[in-house]
C-alpha positions in Angstrom: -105.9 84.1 69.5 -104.4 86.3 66.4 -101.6 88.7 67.1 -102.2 92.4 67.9 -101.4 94.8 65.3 -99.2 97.2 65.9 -99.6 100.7 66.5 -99.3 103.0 63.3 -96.2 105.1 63.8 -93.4 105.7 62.0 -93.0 103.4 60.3 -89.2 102.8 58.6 -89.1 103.2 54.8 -89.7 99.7 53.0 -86.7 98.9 50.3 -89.1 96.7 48.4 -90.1 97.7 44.4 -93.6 99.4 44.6 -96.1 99.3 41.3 -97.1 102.1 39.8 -100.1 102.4 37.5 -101.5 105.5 37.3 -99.7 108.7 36.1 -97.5 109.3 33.5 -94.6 107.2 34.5 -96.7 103.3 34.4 -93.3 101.6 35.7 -91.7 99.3 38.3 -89.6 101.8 40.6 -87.0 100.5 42.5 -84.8 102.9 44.8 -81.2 103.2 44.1 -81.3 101.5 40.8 -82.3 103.7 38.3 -81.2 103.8 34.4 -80.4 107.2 32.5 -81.2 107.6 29.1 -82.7 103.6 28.8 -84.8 104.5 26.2 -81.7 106.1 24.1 -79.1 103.0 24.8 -81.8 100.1 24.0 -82.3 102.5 20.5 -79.0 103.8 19.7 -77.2 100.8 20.6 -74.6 99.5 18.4 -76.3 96.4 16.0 -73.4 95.7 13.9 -72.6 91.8 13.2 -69.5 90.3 12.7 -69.0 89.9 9.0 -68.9 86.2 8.4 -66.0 84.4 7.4 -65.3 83.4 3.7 -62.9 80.5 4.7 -64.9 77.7 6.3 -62.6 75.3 7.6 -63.3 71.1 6.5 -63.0 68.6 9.7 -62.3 65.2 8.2 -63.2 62.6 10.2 -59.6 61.8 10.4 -58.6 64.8 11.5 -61.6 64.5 14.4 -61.1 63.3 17.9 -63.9 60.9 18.9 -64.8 61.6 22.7 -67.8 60.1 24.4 -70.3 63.3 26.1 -70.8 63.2 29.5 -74.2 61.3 29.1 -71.9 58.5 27.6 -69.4 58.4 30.3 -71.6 58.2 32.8 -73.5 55.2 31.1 -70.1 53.6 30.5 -69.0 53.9 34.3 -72.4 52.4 35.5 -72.3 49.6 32.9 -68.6 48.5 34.0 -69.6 48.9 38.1 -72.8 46.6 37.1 -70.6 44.2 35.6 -67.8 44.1 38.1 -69.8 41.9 40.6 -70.0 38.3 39.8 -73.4 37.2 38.3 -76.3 37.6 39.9 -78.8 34.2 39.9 -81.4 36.6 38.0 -78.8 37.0 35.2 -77.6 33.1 35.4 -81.5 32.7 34.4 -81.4 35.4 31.7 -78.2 33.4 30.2 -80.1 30.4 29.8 -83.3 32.0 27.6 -83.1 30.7 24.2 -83.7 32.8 21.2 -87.2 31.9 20.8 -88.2 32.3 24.2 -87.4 35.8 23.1 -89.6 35.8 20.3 -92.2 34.1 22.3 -92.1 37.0 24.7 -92.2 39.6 22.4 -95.2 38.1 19.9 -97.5 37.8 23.6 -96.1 41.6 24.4 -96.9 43.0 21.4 -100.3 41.4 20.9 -101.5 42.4 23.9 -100.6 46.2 23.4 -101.0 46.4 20.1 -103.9 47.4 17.9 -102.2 48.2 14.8 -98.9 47.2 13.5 -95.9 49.5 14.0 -95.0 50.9 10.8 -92.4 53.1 12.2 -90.5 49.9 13.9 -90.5 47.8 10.6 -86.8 48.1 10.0 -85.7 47.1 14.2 -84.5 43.7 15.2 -86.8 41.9 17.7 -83.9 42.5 20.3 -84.1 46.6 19.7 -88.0 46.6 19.7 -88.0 44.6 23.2 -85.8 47.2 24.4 -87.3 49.9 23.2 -90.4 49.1 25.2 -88.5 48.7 28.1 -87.2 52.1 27.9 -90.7 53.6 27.4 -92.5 51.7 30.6 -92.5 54.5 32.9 -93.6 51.7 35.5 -89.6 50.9 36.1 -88.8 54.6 36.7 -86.8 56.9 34.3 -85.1 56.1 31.8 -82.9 59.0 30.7 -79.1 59.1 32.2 -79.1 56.1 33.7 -77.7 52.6 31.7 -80.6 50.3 30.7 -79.0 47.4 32.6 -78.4 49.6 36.0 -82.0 50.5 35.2 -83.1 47.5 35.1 -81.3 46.1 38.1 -82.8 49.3 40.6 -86.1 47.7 39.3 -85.6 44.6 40.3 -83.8 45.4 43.6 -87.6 47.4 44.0 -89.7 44.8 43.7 -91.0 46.2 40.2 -90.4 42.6 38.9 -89.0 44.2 35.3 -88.9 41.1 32.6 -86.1 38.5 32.3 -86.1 38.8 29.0 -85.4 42.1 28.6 -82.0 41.1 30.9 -81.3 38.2 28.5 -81.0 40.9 25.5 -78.9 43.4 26.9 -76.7 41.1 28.3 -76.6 39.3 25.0 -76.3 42.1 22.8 -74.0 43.9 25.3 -71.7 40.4 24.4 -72.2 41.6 20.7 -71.9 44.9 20.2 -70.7 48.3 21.0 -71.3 48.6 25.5 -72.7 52.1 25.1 -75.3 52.0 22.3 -76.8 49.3 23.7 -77.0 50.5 27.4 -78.2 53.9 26.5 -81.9 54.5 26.2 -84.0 55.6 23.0 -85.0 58.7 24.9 -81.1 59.5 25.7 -80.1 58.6 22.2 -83.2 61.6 21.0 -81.7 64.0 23.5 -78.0 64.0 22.4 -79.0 64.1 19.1 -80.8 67.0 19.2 -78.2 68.6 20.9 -75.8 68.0 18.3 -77.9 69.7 16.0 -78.1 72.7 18.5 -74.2 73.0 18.2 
């Protein structure tokens, strides 16, 4: 049964904005808020810049303080809490894959998505490309702000049964090299450096 309307009395004055858009006005009104002279400020407002500075001051990269972003930090604290717990039997396998297991992998992955050859990807290790792929399957969830091997562990822990191999590189390469460049995505590595080219 719908509701019964109310009578029409008096009925208390509504604070909302009404529309206006016919007469000579053609504006939002809005009680109690109303600006004098907008017209005149938005026009006769002052527009004069800063005169820019004729010193410009060098940073040497001495002289600069190297400090991981927040991104980085974060990727850093997951990749240590990942590796505080003892090894996993999933990365005891991953330890054992040989170098051209790796390859194997990667010449079956790419010539089954592959029509072309990648042109852009000429100059990347075998390692880089396989992770690079990783980082783009959407079908283990997203990959920006999170640490590729936290990333890949929340897949397996999902049943999403992400590839071995792609465990056996970051854990090699995380032996090797720098622990943040190699847990942070492609996608992250885009973002932040657009952003430095913001600032």
């Amino acid at each position: 049964m719908p509701p019964k309307r109310r009578s029409a009395g008096a009925q208390p004055k509504s604070q909302q904005a009404t529309l206006a858009f016919h007469g000579a006005s053609n504006r939002v009104t809005k009680p109690g808020t109303r600006a004098i002279n907008a017209k005149k400020n938005l026009l006769g407002g002052s527009t004069k810049k800063e005169p820019a500075p004729d010193v410009v001051d060098v940073v040497t990269a001495e002289d600069e303080v190297l400090e991981h972003t927040t991104g980085e930090a974060a990727i850093i604290q997951q990749t240590v809490r990942e590796q505080e717990h003892q090894d996993t039997p999933e990365e005891v396998e991953a330890r054992e894959i040989t170098p051209k297991q790796i390859q194997t992998y990667w010449k079956e992955e790419e010539s089954s998505h592959s029509i072309a050859p990648r042109v852009h990807q000429e100059d990347l290790s075998v390692e880089e490309k396989i992770l690079r792929r990783f980082d783009l399957s959407g079908q283990y969830g997203p990959c920006t702000g999170i640490a590729r091997l936290k990333r890949w562990k929340r897949a397996h822990r999902l049943g999403l049964e992400p590839p071995t191999e792609v465990l056996a590189v970051l854990l090699k390469e995380q032996d090797e090299k720098d622990k943040v460049a190699v847990q942070k995505s492609c996608v992250d590595e885009l973002l932040s450096s657009y952003a430095e080219i913001d600032v």
